[in-house]
N, C-alpha and C positions, 0 to 999 in steps of 0.2 A: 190528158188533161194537165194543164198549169197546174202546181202548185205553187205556195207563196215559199221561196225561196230566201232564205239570210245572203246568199253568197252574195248579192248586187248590194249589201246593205251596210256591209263595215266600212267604207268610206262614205255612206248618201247615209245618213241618219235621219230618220223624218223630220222634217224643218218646224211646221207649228209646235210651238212648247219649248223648243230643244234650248238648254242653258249651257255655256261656254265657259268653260274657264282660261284663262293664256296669260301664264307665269304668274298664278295666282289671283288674276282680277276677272271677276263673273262679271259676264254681261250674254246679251240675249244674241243669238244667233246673226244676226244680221246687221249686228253690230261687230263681229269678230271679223279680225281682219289679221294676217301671220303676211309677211313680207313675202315677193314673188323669190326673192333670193334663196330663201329657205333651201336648205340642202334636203330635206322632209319631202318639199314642192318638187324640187328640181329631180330628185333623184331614187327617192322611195330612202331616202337617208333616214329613216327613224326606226324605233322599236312602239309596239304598244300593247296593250289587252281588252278585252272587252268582257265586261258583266254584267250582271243584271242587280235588282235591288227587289227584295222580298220586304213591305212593309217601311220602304224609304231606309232601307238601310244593305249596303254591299254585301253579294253574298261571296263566301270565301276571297273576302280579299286579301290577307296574310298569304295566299299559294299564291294569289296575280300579281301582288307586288312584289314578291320571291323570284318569280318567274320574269317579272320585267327587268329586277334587275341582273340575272344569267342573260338574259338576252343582248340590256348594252354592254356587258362584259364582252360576252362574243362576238359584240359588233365595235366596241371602242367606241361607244358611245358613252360621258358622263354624265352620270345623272346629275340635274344642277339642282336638286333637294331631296334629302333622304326618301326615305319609307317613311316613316312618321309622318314628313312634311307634307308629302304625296296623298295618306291617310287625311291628314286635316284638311285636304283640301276636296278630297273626293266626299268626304261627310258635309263639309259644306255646302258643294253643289247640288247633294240628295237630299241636305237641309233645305234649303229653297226650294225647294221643286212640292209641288200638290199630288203626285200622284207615282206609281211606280215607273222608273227609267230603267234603259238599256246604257250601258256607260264604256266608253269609248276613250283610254287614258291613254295617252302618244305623248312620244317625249322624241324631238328631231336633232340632228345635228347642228341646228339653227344657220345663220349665217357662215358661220365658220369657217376659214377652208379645210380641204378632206383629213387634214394632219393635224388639225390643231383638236386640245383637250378641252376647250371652254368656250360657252357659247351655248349650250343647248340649249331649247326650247321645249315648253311642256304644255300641251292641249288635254282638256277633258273636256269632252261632250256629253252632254246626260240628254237623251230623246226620251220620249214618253214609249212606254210599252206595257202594252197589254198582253202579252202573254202568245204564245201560240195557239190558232184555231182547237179546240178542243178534239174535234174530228178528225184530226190528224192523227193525235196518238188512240185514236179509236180503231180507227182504219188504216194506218202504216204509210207508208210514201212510200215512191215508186227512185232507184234509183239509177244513175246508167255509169258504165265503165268509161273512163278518158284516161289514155296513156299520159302520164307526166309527175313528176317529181320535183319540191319546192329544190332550190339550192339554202343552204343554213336551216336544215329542216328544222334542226332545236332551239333556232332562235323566232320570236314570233318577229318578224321583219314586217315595215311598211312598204317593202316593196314584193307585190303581191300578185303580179303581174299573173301568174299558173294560176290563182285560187281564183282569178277574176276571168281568164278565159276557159278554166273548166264550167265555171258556172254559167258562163255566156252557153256553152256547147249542151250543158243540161237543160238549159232553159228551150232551147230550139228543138232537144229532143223531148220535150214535154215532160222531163223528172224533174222532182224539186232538187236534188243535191247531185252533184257529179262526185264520185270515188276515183280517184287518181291512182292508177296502178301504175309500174313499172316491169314490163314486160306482162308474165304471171303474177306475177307478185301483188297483191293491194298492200297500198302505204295507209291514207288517210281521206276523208273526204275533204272539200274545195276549201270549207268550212268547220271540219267537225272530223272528230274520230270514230273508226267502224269499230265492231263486237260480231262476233258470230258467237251461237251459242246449238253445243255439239251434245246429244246429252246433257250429262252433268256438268261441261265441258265450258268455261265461258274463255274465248281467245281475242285476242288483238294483237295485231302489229308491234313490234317494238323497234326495229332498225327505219333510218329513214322518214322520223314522223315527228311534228309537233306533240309534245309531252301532255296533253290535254290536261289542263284542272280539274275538268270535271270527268275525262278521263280516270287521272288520278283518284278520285274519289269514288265513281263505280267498282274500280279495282279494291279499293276496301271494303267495298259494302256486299262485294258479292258472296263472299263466307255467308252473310248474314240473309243470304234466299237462298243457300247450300248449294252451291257453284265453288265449284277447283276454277283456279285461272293457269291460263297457260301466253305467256309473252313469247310470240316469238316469230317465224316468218307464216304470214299468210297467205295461200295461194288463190288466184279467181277460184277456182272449182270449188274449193273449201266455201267460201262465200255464196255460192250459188247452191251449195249442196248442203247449207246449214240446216238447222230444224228453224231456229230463228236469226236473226241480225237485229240488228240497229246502231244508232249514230247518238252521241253524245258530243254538248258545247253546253258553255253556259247559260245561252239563249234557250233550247231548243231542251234539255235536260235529257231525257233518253228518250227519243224517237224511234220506236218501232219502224223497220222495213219489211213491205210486203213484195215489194218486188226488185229485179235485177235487171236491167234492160227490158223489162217487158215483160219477163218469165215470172211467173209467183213463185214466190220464196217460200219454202215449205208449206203448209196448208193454203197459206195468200191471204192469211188471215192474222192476225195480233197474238202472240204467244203468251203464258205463263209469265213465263222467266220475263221478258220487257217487261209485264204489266207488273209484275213484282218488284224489279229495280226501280223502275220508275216513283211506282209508290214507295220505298223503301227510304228512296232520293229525296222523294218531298218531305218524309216523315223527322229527317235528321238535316233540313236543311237550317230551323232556328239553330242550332248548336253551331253553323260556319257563321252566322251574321257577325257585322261588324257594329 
C-alpha cells in the first residue's frame, strides 16, 4: 500500500493557499515569479530548510536558521539579509496566513556567476498543512532500503537530486520513505533521519548525514523517556534487528516504523519508546516556538 510520502513534496508545495515571499515582497503563489537565469533554477545552486508552524508561529526556528546559515557557509553562498531579517520575514508570511503552514525558506545563488559574492536570492513559501494522517503514527510505515549517499551531506543543499530518486524508488516499491544506505551502512532517510532503539539503547547515525533539527532535538529529549544515546555507525542488520525504529523531520515529528522492506520490524507493531518520544516531542514543542 501507498503511503502519503514528504519526499515528492519539498519542491511541489500544495499550490491552493500557498503564500510567497521573494526578497522580501509577499504575494500569492501564482503570482511569484524567480528569473529562468537563477543559478537556484539552473543548477540546484541554493541552500534551504523546511518547518512547520504550531499555532501560526515557527517551530524551532533559531536551529533552522543556524543551520541555514552553516550550510551557505559550506556552500559560499551569501546571505543577502541576516537571521533577524530572515526571522521578520518568516513571522510575516505566518502572519498573513489563516491556518497552520509547512514553510519552505531557500535562499539561491541568484543571478550571479559561480564566483561572485553578491546577488543572492531569498524565497519562503508557506503551504497550508494539516498535519500527518493520524494513522500513521498509530500504525508505523513501512520502509525500503536504496543504496546512495547525498554529496555535502552537512549542508542541506537545493540540489537534491538522491533524496528525489530515492523516493521516486520508494514510491514504486509501495513504502512511504526510502533509507539511503551506503553499502551496510544506513546514513539517513530521502527525507528524514532514522533512530533504532535497542533496549535502553536509542542510536542514530552520525557520519555521512544531514544534522536533523528535529534530530537534534530527539537527542535531548531522550534522557527524558530514560534512553542512553549512542552516535555512531549504523549497520542494515542493526536496523532490521531493532526492538523498534523510526524517522524524525520537522514535518513528520517522530514516525514510528513498522517495517523494513517488507519484513516487520520487531513485533510490527508501534513501540513504547516512539510513542513516548513522540509524546514527550509534542509536550515541549511551545518552549521552541518563535
Amino acid at each position: 500500500m501507498n503511503e502519503t510520502n514528504d519526499a515528492t513534496r519539498p519542491l511541489a508545495p500544495a499550490r491552493a493557499g500557498t503564500l510567497v515571499a521573494i526578497d522580501g515582497e509577499v504575494m500569492a503563489l501564482d503570482e511569484a515569479r524567480v528569473p529562468v537565469t537563477d543559478r537556484g533554477f539552473l543548477y540546484g545552486d541554493s541552500v534551504f530548510e523546511t518547518f512547520r508552524s504550531y499555532g501560526r508561529r515557527a517551530h524551532a526556528l533559531d536551529r533552522h536558521l543556524a543551520r541555514l546559515e552553516r550550510s551557505a557557509a559550506a556552500l559560499e553562498i551569501a546571505l543577502p539579509v541576516g537571521p533577524e531579517g530572515l526571522r521578520e520575514e518568516v513571522r510575516g508570511l505566518l502572519g498573513a496566513s489563516e491556518d497552520e503552514r509547512r514553510v519552505r525558506l531557500m535562499v539561491t545563488r541568484g543571478d550571479a556567476p559561480a564566483l561572485a559574492d553578491d546577488g543572492a536570492r531569498r524565497v519562503i513559501l508557506a503551504a497550508p498543512f494539516a498535519g500527518h494522517p493520524p494513522e500513521l503514527y498509530a500504525r508505523g510505515v513501512e520502509v525500503c532500503l536504496v543504496q546512495g549517499a547525498r554529496s555535502h551531506a552537512q549542508a542541506k543543499a537545493g540540489s537534491y537530486l538522491v533524496s528525489v530518486l530515492a523516493a521516486r524508488e520508494a514510491r514504486a516499491r509501495g513504502a512511504y520513505e526510502a533509507i539511503l544506505v551506503d553499502g551496510e551502512d544506513v546514513l539517513e532517510g530521502a527525507t528524514s533521519n532514522v533512530f533504532v532503539v535497542c533496549g535502553d539503547v536509542l542510536r542514530t547515525p552520525a557520519a555521512g548525514v544531514l544534522p536533523g533539527v528535529t534530530r537534534g532535538i530527539v537527542l535531548e529529549l531522550a534522557a527524558d523517556v530514560g534512553l542512553r544515546v549512542e552516535e555512531g555507525p549504523l549497520e542494515v542488520e542493526a536496523l532490521r534487528g531493532a526492538d523498534e525504529a523510526f524517522l524524525t523531520s520537522s514535518t513528520r515529528e517522530v514516525m514510528p516504523i513498522r517495517a523494513v522492506d517488507g519484513a516487520a520490524l520487531g513485533s510490527g507493531e508501534v513501540g513504547p519508546t516512539a510513542r513516548a518520544l513522540l509524546e514527550r516531542y509534542r509536550e515541549t514543542v511551545p518552549s521552541r516556538l518563535d
